[in-house]
C-alpha positions as CSV (number, residue, x, y, z in Angstrom):
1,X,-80.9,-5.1,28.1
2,X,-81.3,-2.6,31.5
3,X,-78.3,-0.2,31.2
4,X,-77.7,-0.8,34.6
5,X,-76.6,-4.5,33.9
6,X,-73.7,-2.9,31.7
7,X,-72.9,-0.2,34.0
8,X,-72.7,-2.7,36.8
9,X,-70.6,-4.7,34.5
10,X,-67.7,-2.1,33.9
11,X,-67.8,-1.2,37.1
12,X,-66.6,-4.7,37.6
13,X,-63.5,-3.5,35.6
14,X,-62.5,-0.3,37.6
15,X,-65.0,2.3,36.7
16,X,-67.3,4.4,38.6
17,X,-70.4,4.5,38.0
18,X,-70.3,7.8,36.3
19,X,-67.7,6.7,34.5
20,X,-69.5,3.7,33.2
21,X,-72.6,6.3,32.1
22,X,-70.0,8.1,29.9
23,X,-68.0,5.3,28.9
24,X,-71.8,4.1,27.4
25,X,-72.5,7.2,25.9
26,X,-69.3,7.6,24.3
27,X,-69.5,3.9,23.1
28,X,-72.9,4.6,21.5
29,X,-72.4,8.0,20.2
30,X,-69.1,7.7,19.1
31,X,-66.8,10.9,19.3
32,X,-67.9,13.9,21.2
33,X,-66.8,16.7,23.5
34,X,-67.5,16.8,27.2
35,X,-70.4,19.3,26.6
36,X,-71.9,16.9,24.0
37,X,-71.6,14.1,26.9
38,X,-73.3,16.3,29.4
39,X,-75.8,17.3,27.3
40,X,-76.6,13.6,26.3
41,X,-76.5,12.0,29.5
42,X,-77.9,15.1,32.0
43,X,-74.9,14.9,34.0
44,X,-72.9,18.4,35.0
45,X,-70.3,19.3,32.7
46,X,-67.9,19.8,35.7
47,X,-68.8,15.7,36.2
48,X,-68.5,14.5,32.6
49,X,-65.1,16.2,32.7
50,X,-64.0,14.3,35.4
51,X,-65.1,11.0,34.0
52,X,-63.8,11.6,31.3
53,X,-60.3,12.3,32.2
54,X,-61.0,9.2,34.6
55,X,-61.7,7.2,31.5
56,X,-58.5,8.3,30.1
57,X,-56.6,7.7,32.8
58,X,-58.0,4.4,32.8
59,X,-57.4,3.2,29.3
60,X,-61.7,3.1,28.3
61,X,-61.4,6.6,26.4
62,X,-59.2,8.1,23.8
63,X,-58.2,11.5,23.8
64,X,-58.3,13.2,20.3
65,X,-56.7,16.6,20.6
66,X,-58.0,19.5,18.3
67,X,-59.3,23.0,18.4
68,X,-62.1,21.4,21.6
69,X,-61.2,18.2,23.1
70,X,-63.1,14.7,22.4
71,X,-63.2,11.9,23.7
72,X,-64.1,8.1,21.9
73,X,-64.0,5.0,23.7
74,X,-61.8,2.0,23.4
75,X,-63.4,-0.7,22.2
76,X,-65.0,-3.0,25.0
77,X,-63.5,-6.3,24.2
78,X,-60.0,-4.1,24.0
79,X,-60.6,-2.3,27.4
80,X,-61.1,-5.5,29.3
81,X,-58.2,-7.6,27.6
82,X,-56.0,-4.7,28.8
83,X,-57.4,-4.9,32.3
84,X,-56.9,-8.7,32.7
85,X,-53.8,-8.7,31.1
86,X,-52.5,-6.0,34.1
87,X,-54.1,-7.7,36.8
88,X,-52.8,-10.9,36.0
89,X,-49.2,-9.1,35.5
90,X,-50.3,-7.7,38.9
91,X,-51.1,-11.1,40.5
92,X,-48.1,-12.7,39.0
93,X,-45.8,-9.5,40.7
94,X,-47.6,-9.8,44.2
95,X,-47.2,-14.3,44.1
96,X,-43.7,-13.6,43.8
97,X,-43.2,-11.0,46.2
98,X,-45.8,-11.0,48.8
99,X,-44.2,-12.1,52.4
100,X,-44.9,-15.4,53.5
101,X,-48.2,-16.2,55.6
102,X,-49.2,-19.9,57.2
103,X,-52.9,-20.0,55.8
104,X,-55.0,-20.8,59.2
105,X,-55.7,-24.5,59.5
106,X,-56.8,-25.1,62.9
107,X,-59.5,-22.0,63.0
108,X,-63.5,-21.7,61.8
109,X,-63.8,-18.6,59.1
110,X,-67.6,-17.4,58.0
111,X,-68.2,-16.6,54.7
112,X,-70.9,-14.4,54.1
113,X,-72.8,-13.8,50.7
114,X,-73.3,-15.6,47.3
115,X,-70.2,-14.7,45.4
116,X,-68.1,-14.6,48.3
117,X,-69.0,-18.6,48.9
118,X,-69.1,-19.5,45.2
119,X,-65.6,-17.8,45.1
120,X,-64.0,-19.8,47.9
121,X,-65.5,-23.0,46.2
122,X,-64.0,-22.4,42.7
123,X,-60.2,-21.4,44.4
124,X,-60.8,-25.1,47.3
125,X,-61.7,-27.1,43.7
126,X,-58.9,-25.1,41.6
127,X,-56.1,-25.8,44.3
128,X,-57.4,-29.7,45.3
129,X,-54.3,-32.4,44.3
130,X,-56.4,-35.4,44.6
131,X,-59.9,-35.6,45.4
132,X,-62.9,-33.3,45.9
133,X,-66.3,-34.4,47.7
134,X,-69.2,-32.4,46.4
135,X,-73.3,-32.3,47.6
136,X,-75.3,-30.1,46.2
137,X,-78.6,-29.5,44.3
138,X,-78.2,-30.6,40.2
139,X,-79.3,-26.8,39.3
140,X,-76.3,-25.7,41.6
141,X,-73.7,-28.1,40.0
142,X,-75.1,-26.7,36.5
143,X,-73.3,-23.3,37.7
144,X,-69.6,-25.0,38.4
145,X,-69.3,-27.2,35.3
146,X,-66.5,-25.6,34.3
147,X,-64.9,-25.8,37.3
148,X,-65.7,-29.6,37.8
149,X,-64.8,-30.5,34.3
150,X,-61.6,-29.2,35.2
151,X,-61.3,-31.3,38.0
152,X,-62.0,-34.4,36.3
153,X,-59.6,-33.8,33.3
154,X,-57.1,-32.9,36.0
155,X,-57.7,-36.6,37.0
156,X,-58.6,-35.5,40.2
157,X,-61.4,-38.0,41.7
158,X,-64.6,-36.1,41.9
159,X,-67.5,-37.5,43.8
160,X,-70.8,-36.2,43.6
161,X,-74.1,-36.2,46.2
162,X,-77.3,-34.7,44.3
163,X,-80.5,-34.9,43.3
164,X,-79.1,-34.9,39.2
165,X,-76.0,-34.9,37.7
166,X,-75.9,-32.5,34.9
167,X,-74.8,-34.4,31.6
168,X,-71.3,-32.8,31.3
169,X,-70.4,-34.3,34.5
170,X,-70.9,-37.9,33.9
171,X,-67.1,-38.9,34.3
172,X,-67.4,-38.0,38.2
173,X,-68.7,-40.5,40.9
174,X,-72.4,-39.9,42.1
175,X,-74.5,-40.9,44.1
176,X,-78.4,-39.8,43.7
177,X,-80.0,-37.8,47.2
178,X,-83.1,-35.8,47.6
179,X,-83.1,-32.6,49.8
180,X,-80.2,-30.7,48.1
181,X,-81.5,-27.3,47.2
182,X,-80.2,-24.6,49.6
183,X,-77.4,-27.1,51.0
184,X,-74.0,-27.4,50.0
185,X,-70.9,-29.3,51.0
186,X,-67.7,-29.2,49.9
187,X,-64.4,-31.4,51.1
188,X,-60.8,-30.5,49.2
189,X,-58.2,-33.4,49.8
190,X,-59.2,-34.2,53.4
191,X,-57.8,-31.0,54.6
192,X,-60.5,-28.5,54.0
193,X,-64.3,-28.2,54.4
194,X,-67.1,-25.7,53.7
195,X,-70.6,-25.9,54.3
196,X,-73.9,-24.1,54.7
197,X,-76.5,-22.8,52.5
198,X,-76.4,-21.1,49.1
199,X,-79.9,-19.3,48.8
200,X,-78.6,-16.7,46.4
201,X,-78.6,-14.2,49.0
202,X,-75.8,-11.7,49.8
203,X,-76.9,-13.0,53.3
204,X,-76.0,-16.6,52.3
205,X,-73.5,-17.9,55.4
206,X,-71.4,-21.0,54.9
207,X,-68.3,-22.4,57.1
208,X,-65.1,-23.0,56.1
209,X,-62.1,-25.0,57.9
210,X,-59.0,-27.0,57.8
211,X,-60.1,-28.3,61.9
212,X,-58.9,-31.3,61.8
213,X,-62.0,-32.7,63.7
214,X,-64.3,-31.0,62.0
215,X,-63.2,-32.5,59.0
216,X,-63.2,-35.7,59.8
217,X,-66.6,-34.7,61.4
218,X,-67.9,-34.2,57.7
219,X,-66.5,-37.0,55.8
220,X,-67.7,-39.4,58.0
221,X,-71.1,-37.7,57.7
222,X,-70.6,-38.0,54.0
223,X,-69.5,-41.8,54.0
224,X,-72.1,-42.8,56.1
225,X,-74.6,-40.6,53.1
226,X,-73.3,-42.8,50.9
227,X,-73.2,-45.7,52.8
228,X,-77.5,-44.9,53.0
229,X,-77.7,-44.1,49.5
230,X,-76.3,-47.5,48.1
231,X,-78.3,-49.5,50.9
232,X,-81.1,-48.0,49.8
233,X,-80.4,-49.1,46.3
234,X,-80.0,-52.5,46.7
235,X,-83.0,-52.8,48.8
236,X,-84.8,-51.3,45.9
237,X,-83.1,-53.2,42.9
238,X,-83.9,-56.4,45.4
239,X,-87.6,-55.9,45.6
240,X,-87.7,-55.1,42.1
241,X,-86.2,-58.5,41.6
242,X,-88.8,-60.1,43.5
């Protein structure tokens, strides 16, 4: 695999990226001083050093102290246990003690790029209480499976508009539609909407909103999908009868 996926990936975690470089020499090499680092990776000395006290600082390297200092790094599966376990410890801390804030309601908010969109999605379906309203391509819903399977054995009603229903998803409502493959729309409880397009571009641009009127807007755009879609059904299933 490209050694910039796992750089990218620790990164993720709190490193810099020269501190991912080391961290992946160290991980491959095993224990060595910062000129064996350098030397292995081309980067200054003076650099190395500092990544490596970084990664000790961090909890991704140990320290061994002897007559020149080395440096070995923490298992991988170790380091990022760690990291969750402080974050979460951190997000726990900040729940309790952050000031109150009314989350806006009555406003329009753009969300801009991929991950940002996918992100709002997964915290609207994590935080719905009764029912979530979902259209969207079958290759898209293949990526949230975990987070729909949730849903449903939350009991939370679930009801899907796409063009196929991945098989792990067969508990929720659907309803089969062509013309889903850049378009997504997502309804939390009545109170919520987003929608746009998911491209897989960190250009992507979708709209979320509690508007009242705009979500009403949706749903009824939704119901009156569905409304299509099982018209069209019978008038199929009738001249197949005939």
């Amino acid at each position: 695999m490209d050694e910039m996926s796992f750089i990218e990936k620790l990164m993720v975690f709190g490193l810099t990226r020269q501190e991912a470089s080391i961290y992946l020499c160290l991980y491959r090499n095993g224990i060595l001083t910062g000129y064996e680092a350098a030397k292995l990776t081309g980067i200054s000395r003076s650099n190395v050093y500092n990544a490596l006290a970084g990664l000790a600082e961090k909890g991704a390297a140990y320290l061994l102290e002897g007559n020149s200092s080395k440096y070995m790094a923490v298992p991988v599966e170790e380091f990022c246990d760690n990291k969750l376990r402080m974050m979460e410890n951190t997000k726990k801390w900040l729940k309790e003690n952050m000031p109150a804030a009314d989350e806006p309601s009555d406003g329009y908010i753009t969300i801009v790029g991929e991950q940002q969109i996918l992100d709002k999605m997964h915290h609207m379906m994590e935080q719905a209480e009764k029912r979530i309203y979902l259209s969207a391509s079958g290759a898209r819903l293949s990526g949230m499976e975990s987070d729909i399977a949730a849903l449903l054995q939350r009991r939370i009603k679930v009801v899907l508009l796409t063009d196929k229903v991945p098989e792990k998803l067969k508990g929720a409502v659907s309803y089969k539609t062509e013309g889903k493959e850049e378009q997504v729309r997502l309804i939390s409880d009545s109170r919520y909407v987003l929608t746009g397009e998911l491209t897989g571009s960190p250009r992507d641009i979708c709209l979320y909103s509690g508007q009242r009127v705009f979500v009403d807007a949706l749903k009824e755009a939704m119901r009156n999908e569905i409304k299509l879609i099982e018209l069209t059904g019978k008038k199929k299933k009738a001249k197949g009868e005939a």
